[in-house]
VOGUTI-239694 format. One record per atom (N, C-alpha, C, O): x, z, y. Coordinates in steps of 0.05 Angstrom, whole numbers, plus 5000, padded with zeros to 4 digits. Each point is the difference from the previous one (the first is absolute). Layout:
N
XZY...
//
This chain:
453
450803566734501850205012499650015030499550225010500749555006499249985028496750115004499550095022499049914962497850205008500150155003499650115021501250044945501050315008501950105020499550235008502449655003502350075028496950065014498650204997500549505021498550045012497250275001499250135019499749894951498350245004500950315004498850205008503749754983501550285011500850055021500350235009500349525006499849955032498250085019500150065024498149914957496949915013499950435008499850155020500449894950499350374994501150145021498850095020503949924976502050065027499649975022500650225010498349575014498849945016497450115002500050115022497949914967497550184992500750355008498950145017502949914968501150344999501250035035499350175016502349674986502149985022497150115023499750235009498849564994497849925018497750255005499050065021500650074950498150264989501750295021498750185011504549794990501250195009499350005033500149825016499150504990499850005030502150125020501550194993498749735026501350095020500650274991498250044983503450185018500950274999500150075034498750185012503449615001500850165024502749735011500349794988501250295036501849865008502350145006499650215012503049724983502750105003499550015037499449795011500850385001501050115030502550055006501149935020500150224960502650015010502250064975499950174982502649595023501650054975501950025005500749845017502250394973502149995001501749954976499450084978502949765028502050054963498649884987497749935006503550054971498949864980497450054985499750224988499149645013496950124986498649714995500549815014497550204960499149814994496750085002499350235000499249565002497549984990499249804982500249775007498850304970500849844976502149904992501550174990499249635011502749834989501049845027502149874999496250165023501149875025501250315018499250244999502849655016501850265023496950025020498549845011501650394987497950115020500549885035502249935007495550055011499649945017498349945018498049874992502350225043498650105010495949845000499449774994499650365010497349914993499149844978498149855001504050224971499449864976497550184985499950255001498249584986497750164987501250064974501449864985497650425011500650094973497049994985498050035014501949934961497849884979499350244979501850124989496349925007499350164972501749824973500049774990501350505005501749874973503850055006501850074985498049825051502649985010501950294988499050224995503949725004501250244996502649965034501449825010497850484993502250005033502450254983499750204986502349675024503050154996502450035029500249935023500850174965502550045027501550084998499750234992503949675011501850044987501250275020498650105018503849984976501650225005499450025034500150215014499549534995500150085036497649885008499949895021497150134956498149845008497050115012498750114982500549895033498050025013496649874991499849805014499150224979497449854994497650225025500450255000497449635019497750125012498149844992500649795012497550164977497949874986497650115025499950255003498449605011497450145009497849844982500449755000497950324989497850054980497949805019500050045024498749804966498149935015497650225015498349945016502150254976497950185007500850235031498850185012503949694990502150175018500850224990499250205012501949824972500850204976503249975002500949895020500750194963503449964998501450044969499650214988501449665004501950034970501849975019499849825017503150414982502349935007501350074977499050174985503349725008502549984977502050055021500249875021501350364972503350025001502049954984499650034976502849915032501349934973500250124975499250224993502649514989499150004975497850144990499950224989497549565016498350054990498049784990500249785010498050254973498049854992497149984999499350204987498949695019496950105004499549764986501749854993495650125005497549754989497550155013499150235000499949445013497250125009497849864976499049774999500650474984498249874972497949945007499349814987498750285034498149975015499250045029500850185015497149584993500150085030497149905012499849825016498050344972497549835004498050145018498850184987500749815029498750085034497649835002500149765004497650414993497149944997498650075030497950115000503049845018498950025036497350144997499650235005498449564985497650074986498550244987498250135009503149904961499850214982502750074992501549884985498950385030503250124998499850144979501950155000496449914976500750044974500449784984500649994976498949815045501549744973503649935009501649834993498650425025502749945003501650144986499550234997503449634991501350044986503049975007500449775007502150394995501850005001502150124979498850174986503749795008501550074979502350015009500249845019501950274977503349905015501150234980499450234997502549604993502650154984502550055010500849795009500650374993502650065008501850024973499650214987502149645003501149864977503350254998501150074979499849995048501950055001501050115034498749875017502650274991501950055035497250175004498750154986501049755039498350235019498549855021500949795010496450324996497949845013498750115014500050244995498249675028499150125010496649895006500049795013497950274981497149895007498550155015499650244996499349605024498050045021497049914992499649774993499150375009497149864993498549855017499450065023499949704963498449955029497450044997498950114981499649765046497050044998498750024974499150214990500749544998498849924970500750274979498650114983503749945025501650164968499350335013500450194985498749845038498550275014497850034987499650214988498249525012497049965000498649944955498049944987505150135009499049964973503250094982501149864984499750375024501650234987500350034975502150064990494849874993500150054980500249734978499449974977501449905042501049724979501949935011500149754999502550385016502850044999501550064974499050154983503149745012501350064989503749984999501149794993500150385014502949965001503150104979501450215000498749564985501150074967502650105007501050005022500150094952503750035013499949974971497749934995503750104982502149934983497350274982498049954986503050325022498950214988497250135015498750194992500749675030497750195011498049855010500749775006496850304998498049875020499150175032498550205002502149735009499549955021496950015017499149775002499450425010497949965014499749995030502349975005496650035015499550125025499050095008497949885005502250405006497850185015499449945032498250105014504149694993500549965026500949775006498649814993504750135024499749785008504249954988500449784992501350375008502549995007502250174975500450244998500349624991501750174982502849904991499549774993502550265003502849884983500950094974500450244996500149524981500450044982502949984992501349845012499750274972502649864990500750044977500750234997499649614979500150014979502049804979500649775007500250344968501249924981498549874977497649954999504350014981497349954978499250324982498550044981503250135033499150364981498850105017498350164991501649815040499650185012498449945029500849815013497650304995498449865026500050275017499550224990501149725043498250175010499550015027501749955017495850134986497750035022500050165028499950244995500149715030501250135025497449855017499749764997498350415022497949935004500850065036500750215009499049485009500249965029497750115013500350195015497049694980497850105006498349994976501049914980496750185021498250034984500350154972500850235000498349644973501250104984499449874979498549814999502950284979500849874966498950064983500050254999498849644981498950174979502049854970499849774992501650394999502549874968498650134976498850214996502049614991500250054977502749874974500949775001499750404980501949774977498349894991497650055004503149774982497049824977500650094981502350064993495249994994500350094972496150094998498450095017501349864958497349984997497849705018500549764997497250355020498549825005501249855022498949805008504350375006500549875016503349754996502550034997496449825003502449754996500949845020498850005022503449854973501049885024497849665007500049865020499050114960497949775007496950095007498049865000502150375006497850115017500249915035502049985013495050004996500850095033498350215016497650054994503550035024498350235009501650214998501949994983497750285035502050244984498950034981497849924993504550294992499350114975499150325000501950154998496449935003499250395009498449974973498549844988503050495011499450154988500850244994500550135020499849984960500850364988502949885006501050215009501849554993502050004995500449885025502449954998497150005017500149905028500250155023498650204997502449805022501150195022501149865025501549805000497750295016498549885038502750155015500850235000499949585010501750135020499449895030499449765000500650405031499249885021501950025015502050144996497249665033502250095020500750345010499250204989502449765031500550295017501950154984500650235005500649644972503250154986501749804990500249924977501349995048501649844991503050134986502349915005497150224985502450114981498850034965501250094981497049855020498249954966499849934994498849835014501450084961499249694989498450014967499650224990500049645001499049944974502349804983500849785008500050364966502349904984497549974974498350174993502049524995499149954974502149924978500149755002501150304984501049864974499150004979498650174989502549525000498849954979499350234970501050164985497149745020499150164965498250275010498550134986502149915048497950225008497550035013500449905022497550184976497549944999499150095033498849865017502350424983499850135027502349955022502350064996497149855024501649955021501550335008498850224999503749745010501150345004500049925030500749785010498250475002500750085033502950095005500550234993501249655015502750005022500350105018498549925017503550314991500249975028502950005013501550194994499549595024502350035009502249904985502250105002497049664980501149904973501249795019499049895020504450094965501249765013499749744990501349805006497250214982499649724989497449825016499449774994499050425029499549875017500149775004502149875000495050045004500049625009501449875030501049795005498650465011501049915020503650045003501549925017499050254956503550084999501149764985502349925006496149974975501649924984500249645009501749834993496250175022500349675016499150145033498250175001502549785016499250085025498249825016501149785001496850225012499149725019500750005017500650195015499649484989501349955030498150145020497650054995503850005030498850165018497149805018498250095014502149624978498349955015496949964981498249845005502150344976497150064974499150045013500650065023496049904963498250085025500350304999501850114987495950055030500250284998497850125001498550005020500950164955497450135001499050145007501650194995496449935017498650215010498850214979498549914983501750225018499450244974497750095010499750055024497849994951498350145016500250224978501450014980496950155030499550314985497349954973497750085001503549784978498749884982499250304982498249994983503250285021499050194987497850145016498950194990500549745030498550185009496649754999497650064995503349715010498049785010499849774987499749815015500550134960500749774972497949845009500449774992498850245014497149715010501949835023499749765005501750355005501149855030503249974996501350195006500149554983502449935002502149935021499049815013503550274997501749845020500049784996500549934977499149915042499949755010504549895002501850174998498649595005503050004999500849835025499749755003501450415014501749845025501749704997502450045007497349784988501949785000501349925032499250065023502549834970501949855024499349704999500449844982498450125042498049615012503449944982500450024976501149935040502549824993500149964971500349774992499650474990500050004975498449864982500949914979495950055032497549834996500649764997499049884980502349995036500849815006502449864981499749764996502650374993501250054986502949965013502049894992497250285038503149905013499750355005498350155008504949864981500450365004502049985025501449805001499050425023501949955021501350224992499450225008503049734973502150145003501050165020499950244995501049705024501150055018498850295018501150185011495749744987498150265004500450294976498550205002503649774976498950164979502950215005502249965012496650294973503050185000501949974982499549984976503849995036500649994979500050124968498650194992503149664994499450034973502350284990502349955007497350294981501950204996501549784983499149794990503350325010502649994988500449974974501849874990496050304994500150054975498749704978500749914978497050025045498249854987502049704996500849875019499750064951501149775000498949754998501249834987496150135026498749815002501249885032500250155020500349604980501149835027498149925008499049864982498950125046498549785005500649775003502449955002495349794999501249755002501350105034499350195014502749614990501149965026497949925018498449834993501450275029498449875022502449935029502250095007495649685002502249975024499050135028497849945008504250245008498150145021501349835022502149884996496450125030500349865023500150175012498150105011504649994990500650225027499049915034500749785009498050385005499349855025502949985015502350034992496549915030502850005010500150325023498150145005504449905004500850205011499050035024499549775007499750405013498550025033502949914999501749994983497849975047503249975009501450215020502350025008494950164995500950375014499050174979497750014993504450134998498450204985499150305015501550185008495849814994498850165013501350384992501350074980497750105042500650244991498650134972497649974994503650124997497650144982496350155010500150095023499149924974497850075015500150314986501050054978497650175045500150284991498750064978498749804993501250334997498850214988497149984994499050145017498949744967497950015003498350234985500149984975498050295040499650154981496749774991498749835010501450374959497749934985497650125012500250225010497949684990497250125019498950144972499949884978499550395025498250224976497650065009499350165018499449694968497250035010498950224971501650134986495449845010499750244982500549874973500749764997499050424985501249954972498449774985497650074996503049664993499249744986498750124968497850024990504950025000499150084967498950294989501150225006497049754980497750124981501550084979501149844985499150465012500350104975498250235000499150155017500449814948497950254995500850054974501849874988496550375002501150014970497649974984497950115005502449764980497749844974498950194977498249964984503850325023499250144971502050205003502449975004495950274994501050275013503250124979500949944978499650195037503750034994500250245009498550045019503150184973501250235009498550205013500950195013496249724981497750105003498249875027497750045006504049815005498249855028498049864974500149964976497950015048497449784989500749755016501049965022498049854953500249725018498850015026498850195009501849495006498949965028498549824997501249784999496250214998498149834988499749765029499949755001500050485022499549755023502749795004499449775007503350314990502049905008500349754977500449775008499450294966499249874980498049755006500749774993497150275017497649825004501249825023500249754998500650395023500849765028503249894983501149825014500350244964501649764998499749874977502049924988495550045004498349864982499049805019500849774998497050335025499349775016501649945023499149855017503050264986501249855026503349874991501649855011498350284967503849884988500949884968502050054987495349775005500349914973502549865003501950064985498349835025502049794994502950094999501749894986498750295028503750215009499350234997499550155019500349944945499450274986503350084984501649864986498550315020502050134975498650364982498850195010501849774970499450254990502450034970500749904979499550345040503050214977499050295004499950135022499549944955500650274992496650135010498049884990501550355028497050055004499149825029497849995011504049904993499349745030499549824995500549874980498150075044499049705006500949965033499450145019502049634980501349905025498549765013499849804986499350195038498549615003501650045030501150175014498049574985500649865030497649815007499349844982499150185048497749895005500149764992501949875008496250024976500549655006500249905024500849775002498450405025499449855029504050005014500849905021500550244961502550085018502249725001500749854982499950155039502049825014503049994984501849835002498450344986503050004980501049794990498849874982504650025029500949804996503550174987501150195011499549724974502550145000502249835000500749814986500050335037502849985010502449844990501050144983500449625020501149844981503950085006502049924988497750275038503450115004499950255006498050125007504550004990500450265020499250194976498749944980502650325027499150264982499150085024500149915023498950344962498550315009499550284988499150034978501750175039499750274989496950065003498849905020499850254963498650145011499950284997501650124987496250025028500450294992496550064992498049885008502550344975498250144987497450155016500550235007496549655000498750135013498650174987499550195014499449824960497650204978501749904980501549804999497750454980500849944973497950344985499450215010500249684967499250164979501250064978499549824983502050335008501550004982498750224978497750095002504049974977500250224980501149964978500549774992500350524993502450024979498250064972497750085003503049884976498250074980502649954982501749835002498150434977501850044975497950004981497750085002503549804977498349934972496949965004499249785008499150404988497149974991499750105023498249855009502350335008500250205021497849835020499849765000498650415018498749885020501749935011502050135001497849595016502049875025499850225033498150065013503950004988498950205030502249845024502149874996496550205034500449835018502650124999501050204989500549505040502450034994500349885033498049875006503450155009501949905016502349754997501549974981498549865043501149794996503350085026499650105022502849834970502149985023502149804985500049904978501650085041501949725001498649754988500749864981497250135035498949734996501949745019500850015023499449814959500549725008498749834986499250024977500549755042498849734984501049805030499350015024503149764957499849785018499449684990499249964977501149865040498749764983501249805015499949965024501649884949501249745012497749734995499249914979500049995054498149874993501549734987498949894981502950035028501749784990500349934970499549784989501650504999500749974972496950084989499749994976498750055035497550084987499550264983498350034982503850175030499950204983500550265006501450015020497950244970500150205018501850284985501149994978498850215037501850214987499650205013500250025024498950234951497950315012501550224992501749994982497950195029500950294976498850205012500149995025499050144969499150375016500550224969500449954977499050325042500550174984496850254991499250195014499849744965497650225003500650284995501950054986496650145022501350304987498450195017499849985024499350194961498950275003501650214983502549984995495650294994501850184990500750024974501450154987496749615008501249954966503349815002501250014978500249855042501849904993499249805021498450035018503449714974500549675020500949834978501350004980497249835036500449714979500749885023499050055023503349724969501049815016498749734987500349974976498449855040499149854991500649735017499850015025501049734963501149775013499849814992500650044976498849695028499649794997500449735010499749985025501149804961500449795019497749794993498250124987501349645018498649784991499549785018499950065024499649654968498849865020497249945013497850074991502549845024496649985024498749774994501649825006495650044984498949794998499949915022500850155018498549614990498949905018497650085025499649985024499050144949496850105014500750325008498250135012503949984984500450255010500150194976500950235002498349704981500550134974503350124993501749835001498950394994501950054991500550194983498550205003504149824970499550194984502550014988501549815004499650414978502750064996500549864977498549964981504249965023500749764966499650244981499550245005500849624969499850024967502550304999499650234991503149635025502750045002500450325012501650174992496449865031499650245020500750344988497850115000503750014994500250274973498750265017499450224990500249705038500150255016497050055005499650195015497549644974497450085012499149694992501349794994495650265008498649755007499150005022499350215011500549485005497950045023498849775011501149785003496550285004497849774995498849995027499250225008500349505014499550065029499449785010499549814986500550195040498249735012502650045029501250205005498849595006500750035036497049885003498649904983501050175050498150045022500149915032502450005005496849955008500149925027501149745000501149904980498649925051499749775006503849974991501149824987500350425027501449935000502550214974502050145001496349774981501150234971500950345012500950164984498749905042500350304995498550184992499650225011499049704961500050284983498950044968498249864990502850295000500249954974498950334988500550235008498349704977498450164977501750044971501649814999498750294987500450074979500050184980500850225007498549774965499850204980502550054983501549834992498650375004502750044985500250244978499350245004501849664972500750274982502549964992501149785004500550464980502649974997500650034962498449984981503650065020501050044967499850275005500050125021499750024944499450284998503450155001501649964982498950155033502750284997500549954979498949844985504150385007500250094987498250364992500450154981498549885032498450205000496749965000498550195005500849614991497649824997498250035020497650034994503549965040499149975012499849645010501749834995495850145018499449655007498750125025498850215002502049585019498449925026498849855006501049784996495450215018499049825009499549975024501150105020496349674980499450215035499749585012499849804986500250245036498749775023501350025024500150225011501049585001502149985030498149775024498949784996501450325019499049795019503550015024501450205004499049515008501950045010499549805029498049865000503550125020500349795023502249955012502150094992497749715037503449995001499649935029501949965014
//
């Protein structure tokens, strides 16, 4: 009997030993486990490991490859595999299940350099990558797919594709969704083969669990126009590290019933004169930062093939595209945004037009434009009015601002979509695309704003 203990000892230890590194916990809030031990900071997570997180729990996993698994609460993952061939990156292999809650994966180098032996399970769906950045959130009926940068390729299982496969699954039942519409998503349930396209569904990954504000933040590139070349993802050093500075972050809305852990702040101490306010500082307007062109002719304009090309090579990294635009910002630009204070700005160009049903879109005029932006709360609030002689559309929107200058209208927004970048050293100026809901007379507004302050 003491043999057998021992050779089963022996097996166990063998397996234990066979298992590789996955990645290391960076940053944890609330309750959350890795395996059967409470998660913690710079703990290694193992092929095999399962990560969870209770009602107020936090899990950030970085991947040995500099990659990211984040868990928000109540949720569950397993990293079934995690095998990184430096060497021969088709002998590399990765796997990760999302069991349950909502998740978020970053690719890293390795899982870039060998795509096609990715694999990311949920309960009902498989999971591919076209890119680098996507969030899942799922049940045991129901999964679905919301793409940061890059892009997704789903499928349900059924036929050659199963959940003990790895790699995506493509084919005739499979369907790609990319960045640049963050109001779309991909819905799988069980028993269905074809993934359904969403749009503006509240069941949203980012509605139905929210991330804390200090997530990393992705850069969107224009994966429909340029699929060979993925956004890369901004992290925060502090975050790397697995120390988050609260105190640097915006607050948390009202709604969100997630508490952070407590931090302790060290108020400095007070001058002991409090100086005058200092005047008035205007913003310096130098010439215009952000690139917009149109990708694919509309209302009879032809695309802008040159405007198109210079924000291919001068603004991969700070791209947005909604509707017939493409928005960049230079990679060379000095843009830091602003961590207090609002701002109005006003409206310098815009392109607009009205289009009823099938009808050609014909130009249109833009008035009572506003757009202001609380850099504090991280979030902004627009409205103008389009209209020529077919009628006016009022069109309005609110949403929050990324980090990198990215900004776009919530899920929630009933009055328009709108999709945009800020600009300059010192955020005065902002770009944006915008369309609205159709009338009651089935008129819709589109069109392009450039603005400053």
């Amino acid at each position: 009997m003491r043999k057998l203990i021992l050779l089963f000892s022996l097996f166990a230890l063998a397996a234990a030993a066979s298992a590789e590194e996955a990645g290391r916990v960076v940053f944890v809030a609330g309750k959350a486990q890795v395996a059967t031990r409470p998660a913690a900071l710079e703990a290694a997570v193992q092929e095999g490991d399962e990560l969870s997180t209770g009602a107020d729990g936090y899990i950030y996993m970085k991947t040995v490859d500099n990659g990211f698994l984040i868990l928000r609460p109540n949720s569950r993952a397993k990293v079934v595999a995690y095998h990184v061939d430096k060497a021969d990156p088709s002998q590399t292999r990765v796997k990760l299940e999302l069991l349950s809650g909502v998740a978020r994966s970053i690719s890293g180098t390795a899982v870039k350099q060998a795509r096609q032996n990715f694999r990311f399970n949920t309960p009902v769906a498989a999971i591919g990558v076209r890119g680098t950045d996507f969030i899942v959130y799922t049940n045991e009926q129901s999964s679905w797919v919301s793409v940061v940068s890059g892009g997704v390729v789903v499928s349900g299982f059924a036929g050659a594709c199963g959940p003990e496969g790895g790699g995506p699954c493509e084919g005739a039942a499979s369907r790609e969704l990319f960045a640049g519409r963050p109001d779309v998503m991909l819905q799988v349930q069980r028993g269905q083969n074809v993934p359904q396209l969403l749009q503006g569904a509240a069941v949203a990954p980012e509605l139905n669990v929210p991330a804390r504000p200090d997530e990393p933040v992705g850069k969107v590139a224009p994966t429909p126009l340029t699929k060979g070349t993925m956004g890369d993802v901004s992290l925060d050093v502090a975050k790397s590290t697995g120390q988050v500075l609260n105190q640097q972050l915006p607050p948390k809305p009202p709604t969100d019933p997630i508490t952070p852990p407590p931090v302790v702040v060290v108020e400095p101490e007070p001058d002991p004169i409090t100086p005058p306010p200092p005047p008035p500082v205007e913003v310096p307007k130098g010439p215009p930062e952000i690139i917009w062109g149109r990708w694919k002719s509309f209302a009879g304009l032809a695309t802008t093939p040159e405007e198109i090309a210079k924000i291919k090579a001068e603004a991969g990294q700070n791209t947005v595209l909604y509707g017939a635009y493409l928005i960049g910002r230079p990679n060379s630009s000095s843009f830091v945004l602003p961590t207090e204070g609002k701002a109005s700005f006003t409206l310098t160009e815009s392109e607009a037009f009205l289009q009823r049903d099938t009808q050609l879109a014909q130009a249109a005029s833009v008035k009572d434009a506003k757009l202001s932006v609380d850099f504090g709360a991280r979030s902004f609030d627009t409205s103008l009015t389009v209209y020529n002689d077919m009628g006016q559309v009022n069109v309005s929107a609110t949403g929050e601002i990324a980090r990198n200058g990215v900004f776009g209208s919530s899920l929630l927004s009933q009055g328009g979509k709108v999709h945009g970048l800020l600009g300059g050293s010192s955020a005065n100026e902002a770009v944006y695309s915008f369309s609205s809901a159709s009338t009651p007379g089935g008129l819709v507004a589109s069109g392009i704003t450039r603005w400053t302050r």
